[in-house]
N, C-alpha and C positions, 0 to 999 in steps of 0.2 A: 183455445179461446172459444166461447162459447156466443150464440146469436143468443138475441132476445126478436120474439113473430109477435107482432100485433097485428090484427086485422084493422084495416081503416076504416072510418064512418064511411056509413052509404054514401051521405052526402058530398064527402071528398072522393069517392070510387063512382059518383054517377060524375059531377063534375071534370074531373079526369079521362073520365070517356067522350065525355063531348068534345073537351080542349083537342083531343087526337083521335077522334073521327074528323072533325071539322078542318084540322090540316092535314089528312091524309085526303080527305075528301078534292080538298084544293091543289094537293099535289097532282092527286087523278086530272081534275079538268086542267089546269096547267101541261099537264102532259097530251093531253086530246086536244087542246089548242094547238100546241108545237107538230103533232102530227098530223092537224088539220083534221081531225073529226069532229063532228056537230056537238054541243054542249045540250047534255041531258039530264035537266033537273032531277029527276026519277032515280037516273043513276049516283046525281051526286048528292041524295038525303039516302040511300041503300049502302053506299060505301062509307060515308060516316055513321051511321048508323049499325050494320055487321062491324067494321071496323073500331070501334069506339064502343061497343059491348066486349067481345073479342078481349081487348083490351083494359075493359077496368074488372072485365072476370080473373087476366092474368096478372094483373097487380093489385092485389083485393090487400096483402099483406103488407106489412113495411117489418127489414128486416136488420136490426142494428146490434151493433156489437156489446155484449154486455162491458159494464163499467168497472172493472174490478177496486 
């Protein structure tokens, strides 16, 4: 059986990175809350942001089954 690779529009690969920067971002400060460290804006636009590039560079393709 064979894939069919499309690349996604930018516009769904940039939006895609925001949606999961932005909750990896929150799971960071939710976790720094619970261990009682100080909440640092700086940190939490650098880890959605690394995180949320990172991420729409690894899923840039969509990857489905051809239709026989």
């Amino acid at each position: 059986m064979e894939n069919n690779i499309e690349k996604l529009p930018l516009q769904k690969r940039i939006l895609t990175g925001v949606i999961i920067g932005v909750f990896y971002a929150l799971m960071m400060a939710g976790y720094d809350y619970f261990t009682e460290a100080s909440f640092s804006l700086f940190k939490f636009v650098l880890n959605a942001l690394f995180f949320g590039l990172v991420m729409s560079y690894a899923f840039r393709y969509k990857v489905t089954k051809k239709k026989n």
